[in-house]
N, C-alpha and C positions, 0 to 999 in steps of 0.2 A: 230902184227897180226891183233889185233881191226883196225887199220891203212886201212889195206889191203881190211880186212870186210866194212868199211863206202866208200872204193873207188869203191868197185863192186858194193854197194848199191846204190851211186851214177848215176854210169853206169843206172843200171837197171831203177834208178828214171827217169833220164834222157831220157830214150829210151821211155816209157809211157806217159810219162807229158809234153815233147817236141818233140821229133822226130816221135813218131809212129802218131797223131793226123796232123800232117805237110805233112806227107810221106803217111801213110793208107797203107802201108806194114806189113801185117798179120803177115809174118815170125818171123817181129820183136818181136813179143807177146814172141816167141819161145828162141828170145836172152834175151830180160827181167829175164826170169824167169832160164836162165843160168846164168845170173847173180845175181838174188838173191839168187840160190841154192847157190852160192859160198860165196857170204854177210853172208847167216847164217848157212854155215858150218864154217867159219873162224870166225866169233864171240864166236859160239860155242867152238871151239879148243883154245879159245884163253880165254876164261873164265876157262874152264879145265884147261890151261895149269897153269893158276895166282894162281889154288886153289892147284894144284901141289906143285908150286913154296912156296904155305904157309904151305906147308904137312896137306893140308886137305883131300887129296885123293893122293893115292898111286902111280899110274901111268895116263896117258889118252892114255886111250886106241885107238885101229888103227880101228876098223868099228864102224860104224855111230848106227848100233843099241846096243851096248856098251855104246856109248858115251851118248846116249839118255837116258839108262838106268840109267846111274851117274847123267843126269841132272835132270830126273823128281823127282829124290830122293833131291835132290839139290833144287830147284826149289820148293820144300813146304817148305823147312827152310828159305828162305832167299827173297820170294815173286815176284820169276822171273814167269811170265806167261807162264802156261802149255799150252797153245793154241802154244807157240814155238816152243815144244816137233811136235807137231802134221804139222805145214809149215814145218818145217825141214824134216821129214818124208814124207812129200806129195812133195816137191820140190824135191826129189831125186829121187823118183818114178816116175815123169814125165820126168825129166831127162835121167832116166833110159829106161822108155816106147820108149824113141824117139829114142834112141842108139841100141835097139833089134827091133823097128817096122820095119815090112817089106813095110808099107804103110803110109802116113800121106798126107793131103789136106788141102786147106781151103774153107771155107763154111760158107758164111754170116760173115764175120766178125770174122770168126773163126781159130782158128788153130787145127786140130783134127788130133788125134796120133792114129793108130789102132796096134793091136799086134794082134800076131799069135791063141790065142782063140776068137778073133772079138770084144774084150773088146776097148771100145774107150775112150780118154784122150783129152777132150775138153780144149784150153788154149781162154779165151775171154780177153776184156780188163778191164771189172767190177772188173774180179775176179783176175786179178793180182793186181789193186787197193786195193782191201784187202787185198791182200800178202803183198804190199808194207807197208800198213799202221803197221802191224803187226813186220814186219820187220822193221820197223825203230824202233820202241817204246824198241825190244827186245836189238837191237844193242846199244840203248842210255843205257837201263841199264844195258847191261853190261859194257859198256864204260865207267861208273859212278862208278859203282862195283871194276872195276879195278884200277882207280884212286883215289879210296876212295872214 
């Protein structure tokens, strides 16, 4: 499953650091960050699953804010970064935003998601740069974690 996590991560690196900056296709921002939602839901699943498999926790649970709750309890014993809890959470909400918007544009450089109270969900490419950076550092230690 780690496996699966560093190849979406991949994906996602790839689409920001080589193809969107070649291409200037705004939409891309939008695949990026489908792809990282999916990098650090699978790293996550896949840390729960190893602490499972060592009967440190009971089950892994099936919804994300479950799963977040095990980790941030997890994540002050064992000095995984809480800033993870918090991408994982904002990546699925955006996710989520684009799948219920009844509207979404770009503008400057932008990608904006609008939903049905006029709440808007800007994706640029600064700030997927910080996703990415965060997401790698989280997926390396769990990768570490699980291999010993």
């Amino acid at each position: 499953m780690i496996q699966e996590a560093k190849k979406a991560f991949a994906k996602a690196d790839h689409l920001i650091y080589m193809t969107y900056p070649n291409i200037k296709e705004v939409k891309l921002l939008y695949s990026a960050v489908e792809s990282l939602n999916s990098a650090m839901q699978k790293a996550l699943e896949s840390l729960l699953i190893h602490e499972q498999t060592h009967k440190r926790i009971s089950q892994v649970p099936k919804d994300l804010n479950s799963k977040l709750l095990i980790y941030n309890n997890y994540c002050k014993k064992h000095g995984f970064p809480q800033e993870a809890a918090f991408l994982i959470r904002e990546l699925a909400k955006i996710v989520k935003a684009r799948k219920e918007a009844p509207m979404e544009f770009v503008r400057k450089n932008k990608f904006v998601i609008c939903s049905d109270d006029y709440r808007m969900k800007v994706i640029d490419e600064k700030t997927i740069k910080k996703y990415l950076i965060l997401s790698r550092s989280f997926i390396t230690k769990v990768e570490k974690h699980i291999n010993g």
